[in-house]
DSSP file (Angstrom, degrees, kcal/mol; ACC not computed):
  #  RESIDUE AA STRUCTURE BP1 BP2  ACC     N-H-->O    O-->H-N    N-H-->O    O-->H-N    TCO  KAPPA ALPHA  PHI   PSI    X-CA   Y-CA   Z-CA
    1    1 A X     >        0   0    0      0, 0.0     4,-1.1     0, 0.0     5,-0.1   0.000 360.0 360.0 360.0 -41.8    2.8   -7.2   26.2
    2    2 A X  T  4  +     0   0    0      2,-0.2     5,-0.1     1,-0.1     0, 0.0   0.816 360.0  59.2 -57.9 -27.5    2.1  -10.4   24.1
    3    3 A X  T >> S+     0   0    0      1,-0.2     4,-1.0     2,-0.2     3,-0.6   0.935 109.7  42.0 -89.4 -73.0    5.0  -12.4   26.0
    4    4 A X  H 3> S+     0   0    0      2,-0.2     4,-2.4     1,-0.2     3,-0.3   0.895 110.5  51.4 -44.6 -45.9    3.4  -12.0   29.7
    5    5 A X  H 3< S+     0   0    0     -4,-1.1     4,-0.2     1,-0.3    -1,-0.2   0.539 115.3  43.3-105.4  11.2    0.1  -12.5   29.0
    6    6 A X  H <> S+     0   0    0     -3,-0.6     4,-0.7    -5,-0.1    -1,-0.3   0.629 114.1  46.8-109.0 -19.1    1.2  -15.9   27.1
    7    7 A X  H  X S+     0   0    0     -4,-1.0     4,-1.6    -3,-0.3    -2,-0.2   0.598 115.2  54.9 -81.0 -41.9    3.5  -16.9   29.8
    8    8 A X  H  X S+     0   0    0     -4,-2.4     4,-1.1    -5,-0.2     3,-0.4   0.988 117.3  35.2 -54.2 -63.5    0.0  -15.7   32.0
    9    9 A X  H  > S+     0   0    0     -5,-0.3     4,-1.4     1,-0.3    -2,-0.2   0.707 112.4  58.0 -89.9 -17.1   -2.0  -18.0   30.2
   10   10 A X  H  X S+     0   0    0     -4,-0.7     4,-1.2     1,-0.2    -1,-0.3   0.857 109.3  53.8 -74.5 -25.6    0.8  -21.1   29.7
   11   11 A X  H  X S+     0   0    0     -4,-1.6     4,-0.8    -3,-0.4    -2,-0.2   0.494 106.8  42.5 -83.6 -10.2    0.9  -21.1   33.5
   12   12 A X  H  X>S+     0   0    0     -4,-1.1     4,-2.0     2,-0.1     5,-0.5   0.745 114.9  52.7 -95.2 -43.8   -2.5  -21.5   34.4
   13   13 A X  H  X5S+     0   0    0     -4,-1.4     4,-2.2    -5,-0.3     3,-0.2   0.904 110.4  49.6 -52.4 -39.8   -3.0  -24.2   31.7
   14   14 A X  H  X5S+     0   0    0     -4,-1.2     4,-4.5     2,-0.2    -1,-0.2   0.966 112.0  49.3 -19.0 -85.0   -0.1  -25.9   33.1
   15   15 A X  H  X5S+     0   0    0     -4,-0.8     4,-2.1     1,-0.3    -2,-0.2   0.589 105.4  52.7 -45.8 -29.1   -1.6  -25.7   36.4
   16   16 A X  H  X5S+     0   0    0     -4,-2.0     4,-1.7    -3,-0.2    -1,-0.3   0.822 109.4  49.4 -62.3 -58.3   -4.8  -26.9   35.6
   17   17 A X  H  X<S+     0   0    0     -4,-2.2     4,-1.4    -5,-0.5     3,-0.3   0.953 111.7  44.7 -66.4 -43.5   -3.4  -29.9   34.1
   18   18 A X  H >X S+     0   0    0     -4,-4.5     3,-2.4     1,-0.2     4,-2.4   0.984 117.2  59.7 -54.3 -65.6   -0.6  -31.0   37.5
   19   19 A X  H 3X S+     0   0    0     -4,-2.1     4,-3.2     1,-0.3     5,-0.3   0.776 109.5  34.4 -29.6 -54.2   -4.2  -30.0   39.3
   20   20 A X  H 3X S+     0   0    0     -4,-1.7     4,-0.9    -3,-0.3    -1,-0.3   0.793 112.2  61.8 -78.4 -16.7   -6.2  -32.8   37.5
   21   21 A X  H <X S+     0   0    0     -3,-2.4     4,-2.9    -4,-1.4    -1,-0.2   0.895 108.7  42.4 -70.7 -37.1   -3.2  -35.3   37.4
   22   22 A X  H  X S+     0   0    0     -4,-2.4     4,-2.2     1,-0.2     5,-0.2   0.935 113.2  56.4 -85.6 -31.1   -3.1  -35.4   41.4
   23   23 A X  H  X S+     0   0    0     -4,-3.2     4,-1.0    -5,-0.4    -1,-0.2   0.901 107.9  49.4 -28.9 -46.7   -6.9  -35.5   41.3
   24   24 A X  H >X S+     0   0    0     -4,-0.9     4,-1.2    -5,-0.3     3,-0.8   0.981 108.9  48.6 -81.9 -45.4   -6.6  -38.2   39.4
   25   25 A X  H 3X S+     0   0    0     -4,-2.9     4,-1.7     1,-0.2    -1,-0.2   0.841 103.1  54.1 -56.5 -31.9   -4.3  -39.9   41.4
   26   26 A X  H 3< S+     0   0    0     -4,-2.2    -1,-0.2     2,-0.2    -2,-0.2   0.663 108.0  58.2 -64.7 -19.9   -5.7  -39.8   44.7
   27   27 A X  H <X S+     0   0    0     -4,-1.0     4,-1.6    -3,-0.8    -1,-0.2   0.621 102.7  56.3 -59.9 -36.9   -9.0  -41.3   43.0
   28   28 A X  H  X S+     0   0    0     -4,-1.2     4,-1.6     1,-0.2    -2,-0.2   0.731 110.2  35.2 -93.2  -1.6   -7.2  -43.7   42.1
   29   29 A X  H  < S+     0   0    0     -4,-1.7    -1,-0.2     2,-0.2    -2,-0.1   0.116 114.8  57.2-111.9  21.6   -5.7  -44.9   45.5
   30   30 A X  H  > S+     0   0    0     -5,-0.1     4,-2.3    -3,-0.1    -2,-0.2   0.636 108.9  45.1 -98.8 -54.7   -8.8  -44.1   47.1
   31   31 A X  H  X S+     0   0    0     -4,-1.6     4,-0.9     1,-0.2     5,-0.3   0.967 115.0  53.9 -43.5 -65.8  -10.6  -46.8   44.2
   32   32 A X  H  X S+     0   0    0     -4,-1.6     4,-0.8     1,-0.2    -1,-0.2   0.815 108.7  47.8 -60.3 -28.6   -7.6  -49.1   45.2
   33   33 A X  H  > S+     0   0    0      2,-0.1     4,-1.1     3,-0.1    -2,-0.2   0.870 109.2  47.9 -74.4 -31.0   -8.5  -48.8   48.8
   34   34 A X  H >< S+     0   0    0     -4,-2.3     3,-6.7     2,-0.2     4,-0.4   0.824 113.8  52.2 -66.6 -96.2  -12.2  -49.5   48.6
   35   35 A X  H 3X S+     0   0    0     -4,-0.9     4,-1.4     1,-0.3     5,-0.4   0.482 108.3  49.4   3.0 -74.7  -11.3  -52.6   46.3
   36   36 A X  H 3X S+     0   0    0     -4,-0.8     4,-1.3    -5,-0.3    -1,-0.3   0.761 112.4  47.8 -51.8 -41.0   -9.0  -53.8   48.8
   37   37 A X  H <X S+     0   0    0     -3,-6.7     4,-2.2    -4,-1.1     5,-0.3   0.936 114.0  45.6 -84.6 -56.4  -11.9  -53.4   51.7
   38   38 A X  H  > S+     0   0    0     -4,-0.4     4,-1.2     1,-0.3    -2,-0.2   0.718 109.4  54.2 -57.5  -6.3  -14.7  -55.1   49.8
   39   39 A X  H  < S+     0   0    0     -4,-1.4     5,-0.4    -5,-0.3     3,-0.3   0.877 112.8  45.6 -89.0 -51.3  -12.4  -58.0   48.8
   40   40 A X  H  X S+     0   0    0     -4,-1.3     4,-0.7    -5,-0.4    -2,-0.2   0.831 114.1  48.8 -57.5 -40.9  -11.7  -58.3   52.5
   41   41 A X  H  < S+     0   0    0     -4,-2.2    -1,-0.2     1,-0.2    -2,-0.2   0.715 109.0  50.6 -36.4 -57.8  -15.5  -58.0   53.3
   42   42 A X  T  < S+     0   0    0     -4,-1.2    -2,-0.2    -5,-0.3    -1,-0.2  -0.014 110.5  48.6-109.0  27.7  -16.6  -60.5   50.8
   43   43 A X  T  > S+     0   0    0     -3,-0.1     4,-5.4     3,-0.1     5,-0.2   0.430 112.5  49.2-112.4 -24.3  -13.9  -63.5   52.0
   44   44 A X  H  X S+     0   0    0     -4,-0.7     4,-0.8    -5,-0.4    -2,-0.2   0.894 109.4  45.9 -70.6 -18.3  -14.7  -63.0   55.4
   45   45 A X  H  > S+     0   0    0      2,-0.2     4,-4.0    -4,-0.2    -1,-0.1   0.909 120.8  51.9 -82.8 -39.0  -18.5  -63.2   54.6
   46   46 A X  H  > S+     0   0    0      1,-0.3     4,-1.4     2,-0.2     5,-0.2   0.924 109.2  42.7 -28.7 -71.5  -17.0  -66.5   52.4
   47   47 A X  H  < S+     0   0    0     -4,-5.4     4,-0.3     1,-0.2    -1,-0.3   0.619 112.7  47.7 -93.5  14.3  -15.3  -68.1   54.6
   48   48 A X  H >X S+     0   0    0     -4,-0.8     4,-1.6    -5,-0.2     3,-0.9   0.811 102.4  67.6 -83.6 -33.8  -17.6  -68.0   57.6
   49   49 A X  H 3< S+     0   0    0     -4,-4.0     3,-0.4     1,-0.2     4,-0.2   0.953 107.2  41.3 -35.9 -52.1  -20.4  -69.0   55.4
   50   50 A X  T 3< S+     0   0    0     -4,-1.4    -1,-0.2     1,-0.2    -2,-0.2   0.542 107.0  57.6 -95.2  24.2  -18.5  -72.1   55.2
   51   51 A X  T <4 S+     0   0    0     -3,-0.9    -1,-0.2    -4,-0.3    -2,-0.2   0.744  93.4  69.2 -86.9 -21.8  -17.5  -72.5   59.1
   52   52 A X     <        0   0    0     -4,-1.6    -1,-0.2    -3,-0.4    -2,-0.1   0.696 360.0 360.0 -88.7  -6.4  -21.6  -72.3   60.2
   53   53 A X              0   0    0     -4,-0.2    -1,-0.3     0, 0.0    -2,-0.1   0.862 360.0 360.0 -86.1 360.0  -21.7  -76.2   58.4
């Protein structure tokens, strides 16, 4: 009875933790995509700032 219902409890803990790791990644290549757009954002704003002198 003890065997299952540790086996029960190793597999949701388990599971919980793969859950939060791909959470976590996909936050972090979501992070790395915003980055990536505001960088892009604030060179264009750059260099047309200096094209209007």
């Amino acid at each position: 009875m003890i065997r299952p219902a540790l086996a029960a409890i190793l597999l949701l803990s388990l599971s919980t933790a793969l859950s939060s790791c791909g959470n976590t990644a996909r936050g972090l290549a979501q992070d790395g995509r915003d980055t990536s757009h505001a960088l892009d954002n604030a060179t264009h704003r750059v260099l047309g700032a200096g094209s209007k002198k």
